[in-house]
mmCIF file of the N, C-alpha and C atoms, coordinates in Angstrom:
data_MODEL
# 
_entry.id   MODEL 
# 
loop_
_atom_site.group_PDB 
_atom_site.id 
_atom_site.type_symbol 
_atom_site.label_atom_id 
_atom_site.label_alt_id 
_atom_site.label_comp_id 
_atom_site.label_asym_id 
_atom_site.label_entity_id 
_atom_site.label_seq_id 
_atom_site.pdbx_PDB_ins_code 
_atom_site.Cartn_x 
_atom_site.Cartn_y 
_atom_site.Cartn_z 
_atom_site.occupancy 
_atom_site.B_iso_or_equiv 
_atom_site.pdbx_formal_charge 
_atom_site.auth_seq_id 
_atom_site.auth_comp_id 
_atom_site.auth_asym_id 
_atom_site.auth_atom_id 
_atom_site.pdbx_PDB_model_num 
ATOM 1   N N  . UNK A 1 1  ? 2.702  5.015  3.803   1.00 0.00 ? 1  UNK A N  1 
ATOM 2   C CA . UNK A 1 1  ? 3.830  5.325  4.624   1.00 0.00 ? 1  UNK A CA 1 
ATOM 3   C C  . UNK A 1 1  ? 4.696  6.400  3.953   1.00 0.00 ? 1  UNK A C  1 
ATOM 4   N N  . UNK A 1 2  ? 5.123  6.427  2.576   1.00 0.00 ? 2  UNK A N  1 
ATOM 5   C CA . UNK A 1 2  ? 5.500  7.291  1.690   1.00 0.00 ? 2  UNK A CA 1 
ATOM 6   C C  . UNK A 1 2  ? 4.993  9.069  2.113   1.00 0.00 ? 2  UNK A C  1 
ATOM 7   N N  . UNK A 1 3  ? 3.986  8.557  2.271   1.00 0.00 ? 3  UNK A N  1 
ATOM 8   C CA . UNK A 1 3  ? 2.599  10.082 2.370   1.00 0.00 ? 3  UNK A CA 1 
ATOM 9   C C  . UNK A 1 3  ? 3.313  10.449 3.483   1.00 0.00 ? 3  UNK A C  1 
ATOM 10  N N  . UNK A 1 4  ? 3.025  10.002 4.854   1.00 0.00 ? 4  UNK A N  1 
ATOM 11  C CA . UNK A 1 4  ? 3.390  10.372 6.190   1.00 0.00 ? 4  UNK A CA 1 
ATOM 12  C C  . UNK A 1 4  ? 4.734  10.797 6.040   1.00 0.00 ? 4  UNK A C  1 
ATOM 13  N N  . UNK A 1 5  ? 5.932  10.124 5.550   1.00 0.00 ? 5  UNK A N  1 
ATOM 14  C CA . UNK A 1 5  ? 7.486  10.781 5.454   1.00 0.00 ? 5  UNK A CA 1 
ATOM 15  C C  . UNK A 1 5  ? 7.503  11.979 4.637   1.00 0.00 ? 5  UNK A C  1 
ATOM 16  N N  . UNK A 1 6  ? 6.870  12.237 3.304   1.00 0.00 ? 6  UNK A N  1 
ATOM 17  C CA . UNK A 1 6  ? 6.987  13.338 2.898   1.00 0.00 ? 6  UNK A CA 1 
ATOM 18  C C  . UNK A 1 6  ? 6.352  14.045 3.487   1.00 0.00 ? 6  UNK A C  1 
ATOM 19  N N  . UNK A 1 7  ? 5.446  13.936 4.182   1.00 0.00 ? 7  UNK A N  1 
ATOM 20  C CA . UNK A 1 7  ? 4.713  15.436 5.161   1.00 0.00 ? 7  UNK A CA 1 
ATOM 21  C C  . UNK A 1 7  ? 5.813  15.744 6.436   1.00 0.00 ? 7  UNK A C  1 
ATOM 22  N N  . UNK A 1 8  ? 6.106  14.998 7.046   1.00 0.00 ? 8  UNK A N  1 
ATOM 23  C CA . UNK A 1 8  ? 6.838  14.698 8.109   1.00 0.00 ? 8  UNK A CA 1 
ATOM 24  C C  . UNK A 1 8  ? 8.060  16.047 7.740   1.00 0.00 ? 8  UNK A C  1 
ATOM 25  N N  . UNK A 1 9  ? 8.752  15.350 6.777   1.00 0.00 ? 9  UNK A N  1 
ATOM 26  C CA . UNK A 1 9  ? 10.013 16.457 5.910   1.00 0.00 ? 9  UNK A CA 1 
ATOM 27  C C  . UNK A 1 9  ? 9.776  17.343 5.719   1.00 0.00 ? 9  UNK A C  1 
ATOM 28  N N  . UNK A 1 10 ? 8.904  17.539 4.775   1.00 0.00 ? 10 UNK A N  1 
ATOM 29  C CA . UNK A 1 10 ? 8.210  18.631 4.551   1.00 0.00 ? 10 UNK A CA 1 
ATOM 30  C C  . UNK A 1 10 ? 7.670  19.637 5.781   1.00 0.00 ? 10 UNK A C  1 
ATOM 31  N N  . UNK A 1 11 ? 7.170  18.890 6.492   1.00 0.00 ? 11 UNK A N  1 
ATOM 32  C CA . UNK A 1 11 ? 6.968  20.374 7.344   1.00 0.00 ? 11 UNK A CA 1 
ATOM 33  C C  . UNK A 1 11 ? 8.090  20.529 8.354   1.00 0.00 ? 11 UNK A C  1 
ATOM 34  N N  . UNK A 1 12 ? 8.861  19.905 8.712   1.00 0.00 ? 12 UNK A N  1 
ATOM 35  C CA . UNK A 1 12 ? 10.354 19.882 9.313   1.00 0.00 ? 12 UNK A CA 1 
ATOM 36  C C  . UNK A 1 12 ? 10.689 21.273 9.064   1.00 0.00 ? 12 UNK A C  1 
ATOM 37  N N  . UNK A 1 13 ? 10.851 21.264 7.277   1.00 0.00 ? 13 UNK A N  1 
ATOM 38  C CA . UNK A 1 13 ? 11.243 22.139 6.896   1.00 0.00 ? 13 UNK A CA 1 
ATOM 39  C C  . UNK A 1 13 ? 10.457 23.570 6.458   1.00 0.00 ? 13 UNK A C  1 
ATOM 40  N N  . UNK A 1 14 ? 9.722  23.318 6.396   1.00 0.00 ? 14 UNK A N  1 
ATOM 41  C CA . UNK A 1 14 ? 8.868  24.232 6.183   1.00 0.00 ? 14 UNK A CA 1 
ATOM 42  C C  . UNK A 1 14 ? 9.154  25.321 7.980   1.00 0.00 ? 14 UNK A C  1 
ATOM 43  N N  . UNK A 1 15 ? 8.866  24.885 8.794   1.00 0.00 ? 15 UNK A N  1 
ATOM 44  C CA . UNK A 1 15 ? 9.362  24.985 10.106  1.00 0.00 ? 15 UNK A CA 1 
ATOM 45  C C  . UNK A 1 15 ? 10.638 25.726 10.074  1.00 0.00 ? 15 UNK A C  1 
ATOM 46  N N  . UNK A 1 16 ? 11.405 25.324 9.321   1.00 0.00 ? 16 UNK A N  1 
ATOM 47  C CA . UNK A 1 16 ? 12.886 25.881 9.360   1.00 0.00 ? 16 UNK A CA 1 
ATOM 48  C C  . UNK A 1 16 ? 12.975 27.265 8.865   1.00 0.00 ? 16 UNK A C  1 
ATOM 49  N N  . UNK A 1 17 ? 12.461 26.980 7.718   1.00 0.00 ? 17 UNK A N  1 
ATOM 50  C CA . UNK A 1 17 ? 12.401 28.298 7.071   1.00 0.00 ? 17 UNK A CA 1 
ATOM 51  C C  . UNK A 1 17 ? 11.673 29.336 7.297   1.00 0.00 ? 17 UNK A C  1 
ATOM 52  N N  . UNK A 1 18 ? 10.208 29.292 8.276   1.00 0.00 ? 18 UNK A N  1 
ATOM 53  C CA . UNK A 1 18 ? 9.826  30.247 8.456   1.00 0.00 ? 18 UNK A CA 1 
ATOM 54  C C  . UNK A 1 18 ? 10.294 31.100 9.702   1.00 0.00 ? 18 UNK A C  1 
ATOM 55  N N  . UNK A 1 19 ? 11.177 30.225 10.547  1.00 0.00 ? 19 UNK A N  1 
ATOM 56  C CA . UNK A 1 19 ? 11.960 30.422 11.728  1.00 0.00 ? 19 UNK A CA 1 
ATOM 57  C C  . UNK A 1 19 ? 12.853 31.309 11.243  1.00 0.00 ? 19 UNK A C  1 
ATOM 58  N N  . UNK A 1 20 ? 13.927 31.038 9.750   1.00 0.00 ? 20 UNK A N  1 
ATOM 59  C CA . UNK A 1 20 ? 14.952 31.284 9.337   1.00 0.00 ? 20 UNK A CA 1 
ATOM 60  C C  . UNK A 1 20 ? 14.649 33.070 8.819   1.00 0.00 ? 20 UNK A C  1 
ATOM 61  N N  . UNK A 1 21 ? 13.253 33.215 8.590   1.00 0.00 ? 21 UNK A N  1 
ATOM 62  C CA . UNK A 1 21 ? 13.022 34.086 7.654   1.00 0.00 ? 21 UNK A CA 1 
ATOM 63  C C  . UNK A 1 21 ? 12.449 35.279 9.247   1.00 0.00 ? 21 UNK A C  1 
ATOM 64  N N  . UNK A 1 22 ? 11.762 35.008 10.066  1.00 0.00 ? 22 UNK A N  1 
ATOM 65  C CA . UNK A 1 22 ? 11.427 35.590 11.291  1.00 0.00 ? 22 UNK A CA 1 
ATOM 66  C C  . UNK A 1 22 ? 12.582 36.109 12.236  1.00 0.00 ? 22 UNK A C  1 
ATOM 67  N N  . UNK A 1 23 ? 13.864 35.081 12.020  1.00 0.00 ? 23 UNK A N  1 
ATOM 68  C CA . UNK A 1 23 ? 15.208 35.575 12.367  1.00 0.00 ? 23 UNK A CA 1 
ATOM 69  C C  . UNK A 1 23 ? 15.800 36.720 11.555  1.00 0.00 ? 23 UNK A C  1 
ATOM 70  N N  . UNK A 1 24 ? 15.143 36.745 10.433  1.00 0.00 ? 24 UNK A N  1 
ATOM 71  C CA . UNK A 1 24 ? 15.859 37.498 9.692   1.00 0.00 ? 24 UNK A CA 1 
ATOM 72  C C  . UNK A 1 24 ? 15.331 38.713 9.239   1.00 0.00 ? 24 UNK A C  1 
ATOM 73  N N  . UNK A 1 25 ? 13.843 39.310 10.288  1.00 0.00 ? 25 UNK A N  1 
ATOM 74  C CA . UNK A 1 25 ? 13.482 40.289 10.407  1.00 0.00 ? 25 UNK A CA 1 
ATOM 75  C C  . UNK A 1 25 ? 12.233 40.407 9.738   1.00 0.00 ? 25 UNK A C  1 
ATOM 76  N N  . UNK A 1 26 ? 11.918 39.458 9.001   1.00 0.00 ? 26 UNK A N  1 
ATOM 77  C CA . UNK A 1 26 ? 10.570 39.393 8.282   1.00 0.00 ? 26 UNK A CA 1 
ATOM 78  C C  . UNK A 1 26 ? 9.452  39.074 9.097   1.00 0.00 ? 26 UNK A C  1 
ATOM 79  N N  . UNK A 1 27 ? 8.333  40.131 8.438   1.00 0.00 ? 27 UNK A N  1 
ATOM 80  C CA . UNK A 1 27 ? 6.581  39.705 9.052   1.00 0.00 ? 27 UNK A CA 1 
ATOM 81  C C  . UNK A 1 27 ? 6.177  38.898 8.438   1.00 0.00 ? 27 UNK A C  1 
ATOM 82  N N  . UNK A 1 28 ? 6.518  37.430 9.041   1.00 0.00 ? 28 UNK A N  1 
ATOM 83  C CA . UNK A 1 28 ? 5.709  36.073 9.273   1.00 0.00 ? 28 UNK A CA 1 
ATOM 84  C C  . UNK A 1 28 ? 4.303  36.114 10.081  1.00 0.00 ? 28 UNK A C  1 
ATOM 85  N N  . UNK A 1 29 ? 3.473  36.372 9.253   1.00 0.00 ? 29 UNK A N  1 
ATOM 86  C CA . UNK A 1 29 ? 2.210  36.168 10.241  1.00 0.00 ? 29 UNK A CA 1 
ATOM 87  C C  . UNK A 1 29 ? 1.594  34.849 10.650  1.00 0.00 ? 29 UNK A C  1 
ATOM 88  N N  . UNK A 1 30 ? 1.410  34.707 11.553  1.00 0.00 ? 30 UNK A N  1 
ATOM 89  C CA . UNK A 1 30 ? 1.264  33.242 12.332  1.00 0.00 ? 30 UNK A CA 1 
ATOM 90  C C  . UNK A 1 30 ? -0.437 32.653 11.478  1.00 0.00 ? 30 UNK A C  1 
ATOM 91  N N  . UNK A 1 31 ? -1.861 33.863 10.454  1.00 0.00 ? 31 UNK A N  1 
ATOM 92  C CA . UNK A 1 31 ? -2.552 33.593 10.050  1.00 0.00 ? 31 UNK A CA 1 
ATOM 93  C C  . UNK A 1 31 ? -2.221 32.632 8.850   1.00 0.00 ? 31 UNK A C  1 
ATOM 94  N N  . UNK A 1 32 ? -0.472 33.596 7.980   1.00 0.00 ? 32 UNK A N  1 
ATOM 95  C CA . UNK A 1 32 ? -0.252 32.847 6.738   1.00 0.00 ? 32 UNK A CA 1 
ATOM 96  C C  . UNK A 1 32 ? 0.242  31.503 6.736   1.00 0.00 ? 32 UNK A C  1 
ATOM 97  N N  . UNK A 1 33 ? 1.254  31.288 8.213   1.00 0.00 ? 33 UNK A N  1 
ATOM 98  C CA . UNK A 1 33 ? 1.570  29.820 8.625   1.00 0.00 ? 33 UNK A CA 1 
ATOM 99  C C  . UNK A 1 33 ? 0.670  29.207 8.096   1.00 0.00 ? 33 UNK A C  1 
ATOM 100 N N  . UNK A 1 34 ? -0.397 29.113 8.848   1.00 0.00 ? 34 UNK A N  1 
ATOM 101 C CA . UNK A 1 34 ? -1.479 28.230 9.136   1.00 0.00 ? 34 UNK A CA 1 
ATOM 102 C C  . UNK A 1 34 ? -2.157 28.108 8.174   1.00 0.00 ? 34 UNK A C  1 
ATOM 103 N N  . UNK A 1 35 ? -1.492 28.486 6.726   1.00 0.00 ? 35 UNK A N  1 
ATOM 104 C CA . UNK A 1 35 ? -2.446 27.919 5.640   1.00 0.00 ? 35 UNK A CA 1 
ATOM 105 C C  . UNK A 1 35 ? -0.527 27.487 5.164   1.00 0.00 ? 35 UNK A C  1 
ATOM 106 N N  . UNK A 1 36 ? -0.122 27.342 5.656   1.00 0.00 ? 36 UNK A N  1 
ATOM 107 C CA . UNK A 1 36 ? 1.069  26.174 4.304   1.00 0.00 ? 36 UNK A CA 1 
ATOM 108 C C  . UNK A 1 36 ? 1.051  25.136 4.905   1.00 0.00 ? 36 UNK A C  1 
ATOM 109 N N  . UNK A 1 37 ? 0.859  24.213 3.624   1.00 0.00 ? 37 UNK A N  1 
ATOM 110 C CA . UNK A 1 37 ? 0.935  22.869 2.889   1.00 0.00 ? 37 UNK A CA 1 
ATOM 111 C C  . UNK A 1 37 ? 1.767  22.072 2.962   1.00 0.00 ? 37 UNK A C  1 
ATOM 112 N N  . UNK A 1 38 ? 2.413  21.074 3.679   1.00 0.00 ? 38 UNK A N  1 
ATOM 113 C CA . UNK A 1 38 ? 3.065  20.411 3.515   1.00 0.00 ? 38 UNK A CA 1 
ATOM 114 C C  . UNK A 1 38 ? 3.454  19.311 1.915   1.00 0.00 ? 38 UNK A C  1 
ATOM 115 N N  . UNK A 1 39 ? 2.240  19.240 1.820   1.00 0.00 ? 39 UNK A N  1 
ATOM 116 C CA . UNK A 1 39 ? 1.662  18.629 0.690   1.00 0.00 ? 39 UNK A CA 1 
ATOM 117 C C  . UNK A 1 39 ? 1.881  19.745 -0.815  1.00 0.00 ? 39 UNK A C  1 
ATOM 118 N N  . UNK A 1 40 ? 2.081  20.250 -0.746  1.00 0.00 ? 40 UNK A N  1 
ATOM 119 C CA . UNK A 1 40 ? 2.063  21.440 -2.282  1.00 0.00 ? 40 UNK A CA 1 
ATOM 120 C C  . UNK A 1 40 ? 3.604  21.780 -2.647  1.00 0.00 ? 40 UNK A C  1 
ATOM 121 N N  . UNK A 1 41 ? 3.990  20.977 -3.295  1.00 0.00 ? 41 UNK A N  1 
ATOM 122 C CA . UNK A 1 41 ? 5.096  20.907 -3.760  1.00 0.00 ? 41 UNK A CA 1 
ATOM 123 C C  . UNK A 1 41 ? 5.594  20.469 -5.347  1.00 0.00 ? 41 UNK A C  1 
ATOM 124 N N  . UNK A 1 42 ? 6.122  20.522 -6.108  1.00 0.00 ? 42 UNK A N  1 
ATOM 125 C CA . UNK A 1 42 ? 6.501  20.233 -6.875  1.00 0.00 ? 42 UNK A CA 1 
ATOM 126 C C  . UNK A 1 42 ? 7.206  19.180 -6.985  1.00 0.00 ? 42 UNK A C  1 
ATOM 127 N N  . UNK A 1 43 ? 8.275  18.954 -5.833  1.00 0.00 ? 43 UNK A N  1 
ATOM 128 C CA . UNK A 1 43 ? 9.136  17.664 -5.538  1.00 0.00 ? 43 UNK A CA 1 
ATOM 129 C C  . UNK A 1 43 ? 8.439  16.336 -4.854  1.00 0.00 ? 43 UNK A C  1 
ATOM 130 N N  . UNK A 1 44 ? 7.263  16.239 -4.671  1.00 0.00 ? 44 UNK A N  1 
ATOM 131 C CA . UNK A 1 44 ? 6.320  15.429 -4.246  1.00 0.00 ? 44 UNK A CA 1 
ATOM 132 C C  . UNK A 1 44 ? 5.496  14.666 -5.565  1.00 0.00 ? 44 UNK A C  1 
ATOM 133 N N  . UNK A 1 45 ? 6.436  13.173 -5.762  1.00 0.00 ? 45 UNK A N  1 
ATOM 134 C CA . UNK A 1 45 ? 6.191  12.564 -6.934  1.00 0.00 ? 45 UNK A CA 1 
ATOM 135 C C  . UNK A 1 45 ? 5.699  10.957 -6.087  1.00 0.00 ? 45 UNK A C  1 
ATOM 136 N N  . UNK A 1 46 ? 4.648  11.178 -6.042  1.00 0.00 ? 46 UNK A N  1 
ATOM 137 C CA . UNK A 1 46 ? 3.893  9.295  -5.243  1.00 0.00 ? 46 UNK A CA 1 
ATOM 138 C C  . UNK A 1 46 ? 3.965  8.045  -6.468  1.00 0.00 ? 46 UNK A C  1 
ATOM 139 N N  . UNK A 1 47 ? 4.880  8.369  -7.785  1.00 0.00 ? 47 UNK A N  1 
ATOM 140 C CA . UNK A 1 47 ? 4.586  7.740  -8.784  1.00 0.00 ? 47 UNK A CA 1 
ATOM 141 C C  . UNK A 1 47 ? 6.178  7.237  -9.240  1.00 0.00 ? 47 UNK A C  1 
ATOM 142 N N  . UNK A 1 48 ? 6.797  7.822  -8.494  1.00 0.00 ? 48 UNK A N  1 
ATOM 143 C CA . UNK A 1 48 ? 8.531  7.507  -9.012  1.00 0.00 ? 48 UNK A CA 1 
ATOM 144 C C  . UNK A 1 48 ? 9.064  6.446  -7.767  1.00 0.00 ? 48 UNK A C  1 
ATOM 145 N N  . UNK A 1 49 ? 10.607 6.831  -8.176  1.00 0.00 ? 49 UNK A N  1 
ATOM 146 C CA . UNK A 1 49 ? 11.048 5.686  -7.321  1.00 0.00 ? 49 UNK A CA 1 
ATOM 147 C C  . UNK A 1 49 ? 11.983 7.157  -6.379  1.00 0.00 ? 49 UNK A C  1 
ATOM 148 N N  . UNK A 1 50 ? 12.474 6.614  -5.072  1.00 0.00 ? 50 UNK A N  1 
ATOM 149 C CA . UNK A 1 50 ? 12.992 7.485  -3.770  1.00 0.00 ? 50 UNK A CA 1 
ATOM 150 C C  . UNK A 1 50 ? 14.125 7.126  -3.976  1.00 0.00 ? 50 UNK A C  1 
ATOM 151 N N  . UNK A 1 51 ? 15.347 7.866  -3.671  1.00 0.00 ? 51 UNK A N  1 
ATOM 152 C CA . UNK A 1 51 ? 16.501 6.996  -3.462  1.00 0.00 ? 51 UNK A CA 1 
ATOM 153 C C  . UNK A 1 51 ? 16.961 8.047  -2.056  1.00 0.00 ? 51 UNK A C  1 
ATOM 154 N N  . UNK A 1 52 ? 17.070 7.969  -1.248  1.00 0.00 ? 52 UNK A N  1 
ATOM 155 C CA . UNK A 1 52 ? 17.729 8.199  0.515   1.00 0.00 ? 52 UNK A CA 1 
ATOM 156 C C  . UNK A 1 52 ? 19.041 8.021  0.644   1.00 0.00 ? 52 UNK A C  1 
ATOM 157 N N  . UNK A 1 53 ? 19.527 8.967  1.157   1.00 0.00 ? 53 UNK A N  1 
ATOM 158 C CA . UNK A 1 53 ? 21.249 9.134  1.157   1.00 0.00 ? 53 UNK A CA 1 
ATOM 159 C C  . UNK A 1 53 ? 21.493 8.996  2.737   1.00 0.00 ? 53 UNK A C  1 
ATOM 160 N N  . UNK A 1 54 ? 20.994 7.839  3.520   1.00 0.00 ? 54 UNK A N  1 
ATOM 161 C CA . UNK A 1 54 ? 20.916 7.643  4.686   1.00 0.00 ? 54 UNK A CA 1 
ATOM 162 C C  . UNK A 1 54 ? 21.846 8.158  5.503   1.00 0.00 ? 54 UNK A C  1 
ATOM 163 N N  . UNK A 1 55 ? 22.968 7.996  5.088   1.00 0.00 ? 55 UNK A N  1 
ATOM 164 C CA . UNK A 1 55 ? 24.473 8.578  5.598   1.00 0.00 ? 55 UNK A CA 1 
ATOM 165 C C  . UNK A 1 55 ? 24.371 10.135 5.725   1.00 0.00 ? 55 UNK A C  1 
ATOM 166 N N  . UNK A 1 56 ? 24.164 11.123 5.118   1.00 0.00 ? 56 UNK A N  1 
ATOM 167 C CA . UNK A 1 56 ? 24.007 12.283 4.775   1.00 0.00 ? 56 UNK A CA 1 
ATOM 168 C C  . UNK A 1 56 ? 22.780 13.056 5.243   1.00 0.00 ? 56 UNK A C  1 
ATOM 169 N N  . UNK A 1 57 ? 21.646 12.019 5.730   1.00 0.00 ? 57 UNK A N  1 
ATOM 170 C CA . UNK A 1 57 ? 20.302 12.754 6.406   1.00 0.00 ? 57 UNK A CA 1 
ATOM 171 C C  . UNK A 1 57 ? 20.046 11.695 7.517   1.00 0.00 ? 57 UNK A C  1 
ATOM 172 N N  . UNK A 1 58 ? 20.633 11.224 7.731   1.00 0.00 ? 58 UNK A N  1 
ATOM 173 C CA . UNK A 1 58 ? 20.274 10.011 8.988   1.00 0.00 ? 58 UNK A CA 1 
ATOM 174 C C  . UNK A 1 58 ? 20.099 10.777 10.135  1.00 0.00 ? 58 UNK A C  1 
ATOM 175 N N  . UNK A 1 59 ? 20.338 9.778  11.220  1.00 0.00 ? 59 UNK A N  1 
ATOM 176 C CA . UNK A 1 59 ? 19.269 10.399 12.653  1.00 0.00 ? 59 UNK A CA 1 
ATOM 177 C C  . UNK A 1 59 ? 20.642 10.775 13.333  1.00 0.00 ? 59 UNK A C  1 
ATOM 178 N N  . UNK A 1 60 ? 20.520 11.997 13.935  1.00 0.00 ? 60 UNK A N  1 
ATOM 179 C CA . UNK A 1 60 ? 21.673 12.856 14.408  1.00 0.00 ? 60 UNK A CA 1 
ATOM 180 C C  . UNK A 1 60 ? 22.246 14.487 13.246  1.00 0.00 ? 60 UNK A C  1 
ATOM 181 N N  . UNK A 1 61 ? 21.979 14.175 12.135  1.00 0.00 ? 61 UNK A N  1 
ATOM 182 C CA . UNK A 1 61 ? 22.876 14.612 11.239  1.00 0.00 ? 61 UNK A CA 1 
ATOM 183 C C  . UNK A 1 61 ? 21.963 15.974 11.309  1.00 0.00 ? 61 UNK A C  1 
ATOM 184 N N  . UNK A 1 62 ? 20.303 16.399 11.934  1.00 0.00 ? 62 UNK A N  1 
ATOM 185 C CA . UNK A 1 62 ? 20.096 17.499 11.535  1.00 0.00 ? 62 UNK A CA 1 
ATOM 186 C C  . UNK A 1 62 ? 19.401 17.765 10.010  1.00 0.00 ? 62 UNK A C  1 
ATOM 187 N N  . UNK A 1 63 ? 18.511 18.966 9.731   1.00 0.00 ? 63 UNK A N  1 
ATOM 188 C CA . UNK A 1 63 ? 18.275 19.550 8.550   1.00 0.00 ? 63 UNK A CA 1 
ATOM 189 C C  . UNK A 1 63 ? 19.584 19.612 7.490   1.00 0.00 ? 63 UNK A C  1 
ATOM 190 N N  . UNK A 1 64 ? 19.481 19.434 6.517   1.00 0.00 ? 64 UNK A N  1 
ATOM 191 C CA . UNK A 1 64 ? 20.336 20.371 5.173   1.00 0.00 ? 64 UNK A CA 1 
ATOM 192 C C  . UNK A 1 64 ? 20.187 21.358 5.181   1.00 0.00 ? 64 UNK A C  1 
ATOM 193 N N  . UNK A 1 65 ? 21.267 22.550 5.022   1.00 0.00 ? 65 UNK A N  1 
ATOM 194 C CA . UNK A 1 65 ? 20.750 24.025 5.046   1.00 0.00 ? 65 UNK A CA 1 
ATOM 195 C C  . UNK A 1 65 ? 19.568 24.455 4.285   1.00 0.00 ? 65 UNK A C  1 
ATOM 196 N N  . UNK A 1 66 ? 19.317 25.373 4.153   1.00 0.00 ? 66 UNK A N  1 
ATOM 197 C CA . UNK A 1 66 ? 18.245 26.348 3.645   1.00 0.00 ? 66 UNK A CA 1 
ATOM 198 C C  . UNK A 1 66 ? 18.926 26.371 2.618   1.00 0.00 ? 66 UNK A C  1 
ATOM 199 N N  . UNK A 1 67 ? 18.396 26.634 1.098   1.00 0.00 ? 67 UNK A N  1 
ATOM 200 C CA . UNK A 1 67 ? 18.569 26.962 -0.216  1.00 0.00 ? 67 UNK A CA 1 
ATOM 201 C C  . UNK A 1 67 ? 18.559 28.744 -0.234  1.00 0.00 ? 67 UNK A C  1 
ATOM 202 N N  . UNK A 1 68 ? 19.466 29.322 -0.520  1.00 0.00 ? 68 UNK A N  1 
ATOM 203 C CA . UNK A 1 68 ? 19.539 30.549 -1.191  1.00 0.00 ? 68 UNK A CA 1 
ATOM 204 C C  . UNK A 1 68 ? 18.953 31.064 -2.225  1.00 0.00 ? 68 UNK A C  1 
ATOM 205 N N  . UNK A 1 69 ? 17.796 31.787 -2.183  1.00 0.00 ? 69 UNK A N  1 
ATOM 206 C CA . UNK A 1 69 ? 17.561 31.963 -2.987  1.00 0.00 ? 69 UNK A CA 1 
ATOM 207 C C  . UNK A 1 69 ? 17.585 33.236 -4.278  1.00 0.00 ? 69 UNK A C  1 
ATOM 208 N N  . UNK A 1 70 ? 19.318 33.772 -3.566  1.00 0.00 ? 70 UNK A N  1 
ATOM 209 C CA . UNK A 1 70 ? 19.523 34.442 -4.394  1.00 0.00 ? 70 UNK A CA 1 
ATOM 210 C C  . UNK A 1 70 ? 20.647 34.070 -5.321  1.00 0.00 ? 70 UNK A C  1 
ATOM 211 N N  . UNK A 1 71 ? 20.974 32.426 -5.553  1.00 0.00 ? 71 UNK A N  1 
ATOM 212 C CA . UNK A 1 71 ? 22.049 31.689 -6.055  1.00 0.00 ? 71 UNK A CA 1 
ATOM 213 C C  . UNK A 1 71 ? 20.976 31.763 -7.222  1.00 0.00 ? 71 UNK A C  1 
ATOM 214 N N  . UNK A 1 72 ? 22.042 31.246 -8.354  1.00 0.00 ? 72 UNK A N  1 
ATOM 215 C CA . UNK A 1 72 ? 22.093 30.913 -9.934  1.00 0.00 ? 72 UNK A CA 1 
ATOM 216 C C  . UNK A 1 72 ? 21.102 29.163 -9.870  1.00 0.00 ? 72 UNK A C  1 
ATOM 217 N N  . UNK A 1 73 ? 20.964 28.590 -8.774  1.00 0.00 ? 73 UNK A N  1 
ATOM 218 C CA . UNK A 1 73 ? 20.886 27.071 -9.179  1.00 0.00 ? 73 UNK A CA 1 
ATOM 219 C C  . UNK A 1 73 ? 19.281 27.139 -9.607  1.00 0.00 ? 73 UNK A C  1 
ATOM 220 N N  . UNK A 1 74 ? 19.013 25.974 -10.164 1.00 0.00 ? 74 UNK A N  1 
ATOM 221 C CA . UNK A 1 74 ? 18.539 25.152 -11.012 1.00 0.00 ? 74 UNK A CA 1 
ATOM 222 C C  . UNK A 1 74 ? 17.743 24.324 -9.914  1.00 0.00 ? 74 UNK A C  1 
ATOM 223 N N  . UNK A 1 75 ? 16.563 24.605 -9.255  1.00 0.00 ? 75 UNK A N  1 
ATOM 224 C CA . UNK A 1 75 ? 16.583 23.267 -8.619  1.00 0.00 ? 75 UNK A CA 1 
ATOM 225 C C  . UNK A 1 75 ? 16.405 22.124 -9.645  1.00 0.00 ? 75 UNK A C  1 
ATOM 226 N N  . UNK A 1 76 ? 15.664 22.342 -10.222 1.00 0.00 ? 76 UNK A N  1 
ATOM 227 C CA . UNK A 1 76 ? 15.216 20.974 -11.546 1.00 0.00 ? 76 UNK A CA 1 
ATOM 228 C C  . UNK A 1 76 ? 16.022 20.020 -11.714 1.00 0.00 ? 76 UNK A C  1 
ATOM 229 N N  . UNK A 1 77 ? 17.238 20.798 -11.815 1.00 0.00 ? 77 UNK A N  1 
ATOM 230 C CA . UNK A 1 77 ? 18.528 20.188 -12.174 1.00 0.00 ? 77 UNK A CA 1 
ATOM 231 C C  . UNK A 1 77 ? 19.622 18.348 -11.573 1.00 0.00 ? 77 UNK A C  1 
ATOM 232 N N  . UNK A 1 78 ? 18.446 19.104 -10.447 1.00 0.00 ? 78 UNK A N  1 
ATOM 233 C CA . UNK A 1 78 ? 19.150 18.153 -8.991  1.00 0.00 ? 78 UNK A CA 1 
ATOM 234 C C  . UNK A 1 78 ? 18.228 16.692 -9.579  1.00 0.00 ? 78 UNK A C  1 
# 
């Protein structure tokens, strides 16, 4: 069940961003879509423990923005 929610998210977002990036004038080719991974991630740990901020991503509330990736952060950090 773990498996299915992180794909689920994962391509939510994955979705978002290539929308975000096609809005924003970039050649998204619909061939390169169709090879991303929901699954190929770094933040995809089947061996730890989850903790869910239900309040903050619950049903209504929408995606979290897009990450900038011309900011200073750290994802690691998080």
């Amino acid at each position: 069940m773990v498996l299915d929610a992180v794909v689920l998210w994962n391509t939510r977002y994955l979705d978002a961003t290539v929308t975000q990036l096609r809005v924003e004038g970039h050649d998204i080719k619909d061939e390169d879509v169709a090879r991303l991974s929901p699954l190929k991630d770094r933040h995809i740990n089947f061996l730890g423990r989850y903790l869910f901020d239900i309040k903050s991503s619950g049903p209504g509330q929408g995606l979290r923005p897009l990450c900038d990736p011309d900011t200073a952060e750290d994802a690691d950090d998080e």
